[in-house]
C-alpha positions as CSV (number, residue, x, y, z in Angstrom):
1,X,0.0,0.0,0.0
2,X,1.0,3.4,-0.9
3,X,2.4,5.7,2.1
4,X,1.8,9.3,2.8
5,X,4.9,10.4,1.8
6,X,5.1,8.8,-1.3
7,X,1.3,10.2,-2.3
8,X,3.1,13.6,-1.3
9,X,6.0,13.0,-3.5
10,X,3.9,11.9,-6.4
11,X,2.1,15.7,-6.2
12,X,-1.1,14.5,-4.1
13,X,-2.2,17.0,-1.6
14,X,-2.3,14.7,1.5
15,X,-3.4,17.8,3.8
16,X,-7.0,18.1,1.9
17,X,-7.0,14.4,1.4
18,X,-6.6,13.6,4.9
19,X,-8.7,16.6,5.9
20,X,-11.7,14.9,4.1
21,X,-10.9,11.8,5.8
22,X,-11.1,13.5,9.7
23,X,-7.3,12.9,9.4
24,X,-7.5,9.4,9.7
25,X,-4.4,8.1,7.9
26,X,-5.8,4.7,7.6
27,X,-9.4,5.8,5.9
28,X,-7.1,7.6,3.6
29,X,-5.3,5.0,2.5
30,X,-8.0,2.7,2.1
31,X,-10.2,5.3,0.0
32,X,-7.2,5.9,-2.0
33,X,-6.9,1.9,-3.0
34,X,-10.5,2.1,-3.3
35,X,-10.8,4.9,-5.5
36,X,-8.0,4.1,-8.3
37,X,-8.9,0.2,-7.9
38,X,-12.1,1.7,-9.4
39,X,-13.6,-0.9,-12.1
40,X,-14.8,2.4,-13.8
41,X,-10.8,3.5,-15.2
42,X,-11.1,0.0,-17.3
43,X,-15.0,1.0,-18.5
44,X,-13.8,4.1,-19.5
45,X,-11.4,2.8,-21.5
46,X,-14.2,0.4,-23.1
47,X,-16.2,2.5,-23.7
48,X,-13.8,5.2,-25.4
49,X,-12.8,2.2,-28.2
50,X,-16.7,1.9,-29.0
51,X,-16.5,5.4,-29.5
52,X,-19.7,6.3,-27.1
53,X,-18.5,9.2,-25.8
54,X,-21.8,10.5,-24.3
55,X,-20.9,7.6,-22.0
56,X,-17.3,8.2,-21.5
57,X,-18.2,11.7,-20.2
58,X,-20.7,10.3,-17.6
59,X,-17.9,8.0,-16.5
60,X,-15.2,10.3,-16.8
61,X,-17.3,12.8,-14.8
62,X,-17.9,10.6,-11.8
63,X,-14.1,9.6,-11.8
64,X,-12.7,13.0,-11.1
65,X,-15.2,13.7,-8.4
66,X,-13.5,10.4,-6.7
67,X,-10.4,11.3,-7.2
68,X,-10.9,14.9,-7.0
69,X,-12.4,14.0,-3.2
70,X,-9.0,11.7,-2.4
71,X,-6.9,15.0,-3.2
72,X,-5.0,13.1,-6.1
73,X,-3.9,16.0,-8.1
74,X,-1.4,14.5,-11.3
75,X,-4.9,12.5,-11.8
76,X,-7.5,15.0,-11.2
77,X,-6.0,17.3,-13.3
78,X,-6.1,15.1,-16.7
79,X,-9.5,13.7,-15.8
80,X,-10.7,17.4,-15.4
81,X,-9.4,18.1,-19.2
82,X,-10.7,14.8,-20.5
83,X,-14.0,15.6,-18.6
84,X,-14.4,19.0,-20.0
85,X,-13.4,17.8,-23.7
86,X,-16.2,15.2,-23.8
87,X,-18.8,16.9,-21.9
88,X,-17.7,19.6,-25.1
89,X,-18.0,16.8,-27.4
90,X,-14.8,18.0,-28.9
91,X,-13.0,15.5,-31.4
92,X,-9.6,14.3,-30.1
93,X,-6.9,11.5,-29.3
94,X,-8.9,10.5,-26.5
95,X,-7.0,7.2,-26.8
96,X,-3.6,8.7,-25.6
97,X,-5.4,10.9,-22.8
98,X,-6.7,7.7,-21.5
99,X,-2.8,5.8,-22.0
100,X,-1.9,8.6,-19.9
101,X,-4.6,8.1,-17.2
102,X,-3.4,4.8,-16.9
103,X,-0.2,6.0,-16.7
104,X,-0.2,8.4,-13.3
105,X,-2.5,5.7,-12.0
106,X,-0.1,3.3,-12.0
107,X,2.2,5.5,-10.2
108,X,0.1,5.5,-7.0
109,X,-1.6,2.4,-7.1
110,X,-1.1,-1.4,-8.0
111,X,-3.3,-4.0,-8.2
112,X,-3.3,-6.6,-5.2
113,X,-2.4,-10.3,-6.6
């Protein structure tokens, strides 16, 4: 499981994080698996190859209030763009925004074998 210090380092902001959390360090943490363990990052990612991106938006949308709540910022911020580019409808490589989802996600989070 990911520590403080290394959510910190990666650019998360811990302090809000935690202070949605009643600064319980261990709700925290287990919010933060929680949330980027999220079966949603893999529909999204479905559901941008059939191209339904009415669909994406409404997942994209709930995934940044998630991680938005946990404080995660790297990820936040590009779900905020891709958010606001589908919610616009606006045609783009939404194929490489999502590659790099996956990639700051894999930065804070791996999944449990």
């Amino acid at each position: 499981m990911i520590t403080l210090e290394e959510l910190r380092a990666l650019g998360a902001d811990v302090e809000t994080g935690l202070s949605r959390c009643m600064g319980k360090e261990d709700l925290y943490l287990k919010l933060i698996s929680m949330g980027l363990g999220d079966a949603k990052f893999e529909e999204l990612g479905a559901v941008l190859e059939a191209g339904n991106l009415s669909k994406a938006f409404e997942i994209c949308h709930a995934l940044k209030g998630v991680i938005g709540n946990l404080a995660i910022t790297p990820l936040y911020e590009i779900l905020s763009t891709m958010t606001e580019k589908l919610r616009a409808k606006e045609q783009t490589d939404y194929k490489a925004m999502y590659s790099d989802i996956l990639k700051i996600r894999s930065k804070f989070w791996k999944p449990q074998t």
